[in-house]
N, C-alpha and C positions, 0 to 999 in steps of 0.2 A: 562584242568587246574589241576597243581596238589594241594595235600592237603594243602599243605603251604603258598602256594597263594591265593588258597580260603579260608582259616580262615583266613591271611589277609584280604581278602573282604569284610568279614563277618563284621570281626573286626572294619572296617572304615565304614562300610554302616547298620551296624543293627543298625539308628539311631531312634532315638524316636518312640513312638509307631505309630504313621501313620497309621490310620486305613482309608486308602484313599478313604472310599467312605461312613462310615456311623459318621462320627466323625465328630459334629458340621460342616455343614458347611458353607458359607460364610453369610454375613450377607443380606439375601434374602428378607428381610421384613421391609425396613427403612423408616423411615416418615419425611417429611419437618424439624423436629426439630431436628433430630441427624446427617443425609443425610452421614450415613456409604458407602465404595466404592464399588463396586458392586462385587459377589460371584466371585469366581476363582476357585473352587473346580468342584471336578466329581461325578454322581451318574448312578447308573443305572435307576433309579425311573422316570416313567415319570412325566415330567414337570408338578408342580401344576395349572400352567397357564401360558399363553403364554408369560411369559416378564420376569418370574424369575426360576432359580433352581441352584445347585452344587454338593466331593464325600463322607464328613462322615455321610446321611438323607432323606430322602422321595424326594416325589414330590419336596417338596422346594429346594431338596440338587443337583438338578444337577446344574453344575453352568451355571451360566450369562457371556456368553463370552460376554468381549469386541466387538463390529463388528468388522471383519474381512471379508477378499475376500477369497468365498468361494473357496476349493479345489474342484476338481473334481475330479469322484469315483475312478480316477486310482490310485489316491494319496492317497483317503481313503482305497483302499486296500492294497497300500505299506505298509499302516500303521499296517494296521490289522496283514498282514501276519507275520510284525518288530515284534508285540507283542506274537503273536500263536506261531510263531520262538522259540522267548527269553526262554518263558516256555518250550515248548517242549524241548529244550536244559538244561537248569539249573534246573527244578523243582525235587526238592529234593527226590521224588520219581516218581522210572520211571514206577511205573504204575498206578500214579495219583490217587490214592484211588480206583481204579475200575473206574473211571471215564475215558470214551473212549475219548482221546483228539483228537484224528482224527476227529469221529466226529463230534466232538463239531466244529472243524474248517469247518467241511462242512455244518453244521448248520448255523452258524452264518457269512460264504462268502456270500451269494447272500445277505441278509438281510447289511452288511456292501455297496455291490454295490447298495444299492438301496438307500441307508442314502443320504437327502437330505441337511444337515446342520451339521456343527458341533456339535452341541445338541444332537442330531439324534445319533450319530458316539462315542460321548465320552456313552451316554448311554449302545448303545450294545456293545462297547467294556467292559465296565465295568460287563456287564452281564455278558459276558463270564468269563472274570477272576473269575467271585464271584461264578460258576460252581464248582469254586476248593474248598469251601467250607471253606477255612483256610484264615486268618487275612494278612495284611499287600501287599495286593492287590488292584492296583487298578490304571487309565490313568486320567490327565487332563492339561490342560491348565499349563506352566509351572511358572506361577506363582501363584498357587491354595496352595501352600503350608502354607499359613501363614494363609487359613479359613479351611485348615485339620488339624490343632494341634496347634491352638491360644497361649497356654502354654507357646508352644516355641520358633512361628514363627511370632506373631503380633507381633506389635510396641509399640503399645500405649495400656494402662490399665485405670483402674477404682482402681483398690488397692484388687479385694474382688475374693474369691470363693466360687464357689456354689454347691451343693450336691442335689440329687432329693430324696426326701423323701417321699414316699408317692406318689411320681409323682408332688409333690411341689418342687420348686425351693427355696430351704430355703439357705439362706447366712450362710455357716460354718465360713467363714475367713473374716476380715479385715484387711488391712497394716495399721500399725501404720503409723498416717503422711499420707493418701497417700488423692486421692479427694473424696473417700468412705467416710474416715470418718471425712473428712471433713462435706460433707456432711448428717451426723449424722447418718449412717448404721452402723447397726450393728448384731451379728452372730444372728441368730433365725431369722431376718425378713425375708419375705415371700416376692419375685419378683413376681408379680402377670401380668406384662407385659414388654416385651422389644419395642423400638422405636415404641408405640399404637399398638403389637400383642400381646397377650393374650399368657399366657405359654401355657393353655391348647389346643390353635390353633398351635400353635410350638409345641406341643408335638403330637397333631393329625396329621399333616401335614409330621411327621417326624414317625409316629409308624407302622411296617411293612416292613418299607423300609431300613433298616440297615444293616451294610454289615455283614460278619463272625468277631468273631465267634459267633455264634447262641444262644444265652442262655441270662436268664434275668439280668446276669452280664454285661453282653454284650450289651445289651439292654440300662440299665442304663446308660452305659459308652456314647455311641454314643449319646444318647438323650443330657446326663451332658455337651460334647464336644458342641455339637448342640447350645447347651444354652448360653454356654461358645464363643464362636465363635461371637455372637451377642453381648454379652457384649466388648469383647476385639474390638483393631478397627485400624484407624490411629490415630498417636495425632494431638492433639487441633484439636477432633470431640470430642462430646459428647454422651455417651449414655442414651439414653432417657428411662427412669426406675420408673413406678408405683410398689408400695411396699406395704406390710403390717406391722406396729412396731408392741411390744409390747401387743397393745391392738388391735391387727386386725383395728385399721385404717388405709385407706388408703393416702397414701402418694407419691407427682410425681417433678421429680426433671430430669434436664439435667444433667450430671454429668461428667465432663470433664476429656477426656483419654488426661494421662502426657508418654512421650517418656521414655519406660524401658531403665536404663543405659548403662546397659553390654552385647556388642555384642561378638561374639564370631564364624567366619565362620567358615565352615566344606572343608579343604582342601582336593582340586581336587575331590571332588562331587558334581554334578549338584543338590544343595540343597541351597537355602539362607542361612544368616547365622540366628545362632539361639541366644536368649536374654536370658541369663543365671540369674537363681537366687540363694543364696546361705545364711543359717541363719545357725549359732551353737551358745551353750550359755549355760548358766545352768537355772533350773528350780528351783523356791523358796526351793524345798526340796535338791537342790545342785545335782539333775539327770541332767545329760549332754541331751540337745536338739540340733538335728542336721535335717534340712530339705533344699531339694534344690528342682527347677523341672523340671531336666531331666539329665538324665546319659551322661555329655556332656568331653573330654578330657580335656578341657580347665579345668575343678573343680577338676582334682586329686590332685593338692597342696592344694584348700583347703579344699577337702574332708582328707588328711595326717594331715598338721598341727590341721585342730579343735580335729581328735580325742586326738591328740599327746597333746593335750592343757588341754585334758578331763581325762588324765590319772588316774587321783586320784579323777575321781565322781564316786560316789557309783553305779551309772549306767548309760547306755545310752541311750537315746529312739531316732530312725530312723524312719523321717515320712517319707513314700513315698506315703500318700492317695493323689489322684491326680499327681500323676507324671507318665506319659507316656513313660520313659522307655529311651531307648538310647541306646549309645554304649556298648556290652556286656563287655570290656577288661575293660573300668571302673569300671563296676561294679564290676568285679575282682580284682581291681586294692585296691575298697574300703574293700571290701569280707576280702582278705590277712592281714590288720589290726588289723584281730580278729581272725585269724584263727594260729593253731600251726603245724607245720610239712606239710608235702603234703598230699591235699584235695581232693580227688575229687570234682568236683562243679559242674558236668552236664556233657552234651557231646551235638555235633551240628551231626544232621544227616543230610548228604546232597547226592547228588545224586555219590561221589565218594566212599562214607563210610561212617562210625561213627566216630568221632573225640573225644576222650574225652578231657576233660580240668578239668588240674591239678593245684591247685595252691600251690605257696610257703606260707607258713605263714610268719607273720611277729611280729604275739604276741605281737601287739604295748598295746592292752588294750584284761585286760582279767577278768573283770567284767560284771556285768549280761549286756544284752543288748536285748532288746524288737524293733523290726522292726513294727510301723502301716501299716495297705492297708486298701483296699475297692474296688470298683467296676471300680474305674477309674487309681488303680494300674498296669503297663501294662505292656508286654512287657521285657523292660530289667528290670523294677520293679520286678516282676515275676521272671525275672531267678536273679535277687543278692536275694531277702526273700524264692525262692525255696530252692538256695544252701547252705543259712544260717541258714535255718528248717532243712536241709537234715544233714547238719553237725551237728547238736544239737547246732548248738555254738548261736541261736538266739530263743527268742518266739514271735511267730507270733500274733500278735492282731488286730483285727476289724472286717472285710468283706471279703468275698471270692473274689477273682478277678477276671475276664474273661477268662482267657488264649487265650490273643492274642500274640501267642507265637513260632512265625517266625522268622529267618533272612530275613532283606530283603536287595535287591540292587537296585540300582534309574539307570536308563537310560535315554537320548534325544531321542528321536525320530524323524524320517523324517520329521517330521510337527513340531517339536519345539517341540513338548508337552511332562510331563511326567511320568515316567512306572514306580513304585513302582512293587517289582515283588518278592517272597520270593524264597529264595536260599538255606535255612537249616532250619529243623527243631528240637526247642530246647528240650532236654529231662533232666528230673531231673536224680540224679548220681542212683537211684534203676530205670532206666528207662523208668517212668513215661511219657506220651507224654503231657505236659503243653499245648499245642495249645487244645481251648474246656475247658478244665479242669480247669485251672489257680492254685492258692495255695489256700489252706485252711486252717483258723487261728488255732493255740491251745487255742487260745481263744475269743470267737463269742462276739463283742461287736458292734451294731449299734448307731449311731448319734438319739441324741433327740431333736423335737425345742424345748422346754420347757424347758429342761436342757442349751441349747443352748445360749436361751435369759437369763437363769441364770450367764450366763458365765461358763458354763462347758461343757468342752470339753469329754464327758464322753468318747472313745477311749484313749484319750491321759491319763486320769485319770488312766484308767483299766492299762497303761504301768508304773504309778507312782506306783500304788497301786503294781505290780506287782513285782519291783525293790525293792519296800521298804520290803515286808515281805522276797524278796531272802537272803537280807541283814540284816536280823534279824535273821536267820534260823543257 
């Protein structure tokens, strides 16, 4: 394949961050009162018990196939070899980190002819991939995609997200309008259990078992998906949700998922489509606010028009905390808005070369401009705040990210099922390897509940405060 067609690839298949095996995943834990659909995700993690698991989490996270008539081991090896193949062919370096891929394939044959379930099969294949040590890896069931990356791939919502603080599941966000706060939730409270499980048994059941990349950014992130994945769901199901307000009372409410508007599929990729969100506006002090989540094509008109709307605010603040990332040419596409002449913005290493990626500018706005993250920024997250620190044209505030920071590309496989599998790896334009590392803010600001149930967002403050003194200087 030459280079031009595989940055095409890159370009259509580096979608969201898909951390396919330790990223929230489906919802394994449900009770009579919310009766959420059963997991669809992969793990490698053995099964916490006999009846549930799925691929972004522990024990609980391998999924709950549907029943199905069992294959037999010739077919589980078609399968194996589809996958050991694919990598050995496209993985962007050819000599694996040191890591002997030979034989890992002769490690992990006879243990595939002996898998006696599906369960069994998506597990050690998933083992193997996660040998490679780098993000955006991983096999399951080919409808798992919507309990690996809820964000972008559920249906139905509750209105809220959620940040681990502490290893609490404290509420950062509520939609205006949505059945949260209806409900009367609000940012600071404390989810103390989802459909009768306990955060801290979801958090046990899920710690240890996460996929790459490796680090307590990464950590966060998979657990936050984890959490996230039980809350998100089908609509008109309810999530069943004990809390703590204000005053650490406890509080328990079914809270009804409403069907997200805006669909959006991904042509000619075996991928669902994904439910697109998208806010700009100005903030009381007249700073332009822009947040969406996820890097999808479908929002380049209105990632152009909001800035082009925003020309004359004194600055603009870019939330991507929580957004898992997507297509890189988006992120490009939004990058060149603020950028003047030709840019470096990174480069994809892949098993043909390095490729660098230049962008045009387009100097639509050339006032200050602050990008938020945090731990569950990812992905294409990562490379638009990498390339936008590297060019000085942006300052970085909040959390450090993970660096789950791949291309990857999806396949079917012989059994239906499917192969997340990375194809290039992203580097910053001083050649920095982003996968492990992720970005680091110019300025370190963490979420407080206290501040929280104040109504402050102290992140997004630290980007007001930060606009307003540029703009006095």
């Amino acid at each position: 394949m030459n280079n031009t067609r595989l940055l095409r690839q890159i370009a259509g298949l580096m979608l969201i961050v898909l951390l396919l095996a330790g990223c929230g995943g489906a919802r394994s834990e449900p009770t009579a009162t919310s009766a959420p659909p059963t997991a669809t995700s992969a793990s490698t993690s053995p099964p916490a018990n006999a009846t549930s698991v799925p691929p972004t989490v522990t024990a609980t996270s391998v999924p709950t196939i549907a029943p199905t008539e069992a294959i037999g081991n010739k077919e589980y090896l078609e399968v194996f070899e589809a996958i050991w193949t694919t990598v050995d062919q496209t993985y962007f370096d050819p000599d694996f980190g040191g890591l002997d891929w030979d034989a890992v394939h002769d490690d992990y044959e006879p243990l595939i002819a002996a898998a006696e379930d599906d369960e069994t099969l998506y597990q050690l294949l998933n083992q193997m991939l996660w040998e490679l040590n780098v993000s955006h890896t991983g096999v399951g069931p080919a409808d798992m995609w919507p309990s690996i990356e809820p964000v972008a791939f559920e249906e139905g919502e509750i209105g809220i997200d959620v940040r681990l603080l502490d290893d609490r599941a404290v509420i950062a966000r509520v939609e205006a309008e949505s059945p949260a706060e209806g409900a009367g939730l609000r940012p600071g409270y404390v989810i103390h259990s989802i459909d009768g499980v306990s955060i801290e048994q979801v958090i046990a059941n899920a710690q240890g078992h996460l996929s790459p990349p490796y680090n307590e950014q990464g950590r966060i992130d998979g657990l936050t998906r984890r959490l996230l994945s039980l809350i998100y769901g089908d609509p008109e199901t309810c999530a069943a949700l004990a809390y703590l307000d204000e005053n650490d009372e406890l509080h328990e409410g079914c809270i009804a998922r409403i069907r997200r508007q805006r669909m959006a599929p991904f042509a000619g990729i075996p991928l669902p489509p994904a439910y697109l969100e998208f806010e700009s506006g100005r903030l009381e002090s007249g700073i332009g606010y822009i947040r969406f989540n996820t890097f999808h094509p479908d929002l380049i008109p209105d990632m152009v028009e909001a800035i082009a709307a925003l020309q004359d605010a004194p600055g603009i603040v870019i939330d991507l905390r929580g957004n898992p990332g997507g297509d890189p040419t988006t992120a490009e596409q939004m990058a060149a808005q603020f950028l003047d002449g030709q840019v470096l913005f990174g480069s994809f290493r892949t098993r043909s070369g390095t490729m660098a990626r230049t962008l045009n500018g387009k100097n639509i706005y050339t006032g200050p401009l602050v990008i938020l993250i945090d731990a569950s920024s990812y992905s294409g997250s990562e490379w638009f705040a990498s390339g936008m620190q590297a060019a000085g044209r942006a300052v970085i505030i909040g959390e450090r990210s993970p660096g789950g920071a791949t291309a990857m590309s999806v396949k079917t496989l012989p059994n239906g099922a499917s192969l997340g599998y990375p194809v290039a790896q992203l580097l910053a334009p001083d050649g920095t390897v982003l996968e492990g590392y992720g970005v680091i803010p110019d300025i370190t600001v963490a979420l407080d509940r206290s501040q929280l149930l104040e109504g402050i967002d102290a992140q997004l403050e630290a980007g007001i405060h930060y606009i307003l003194e540029a703009t006095q200087e």
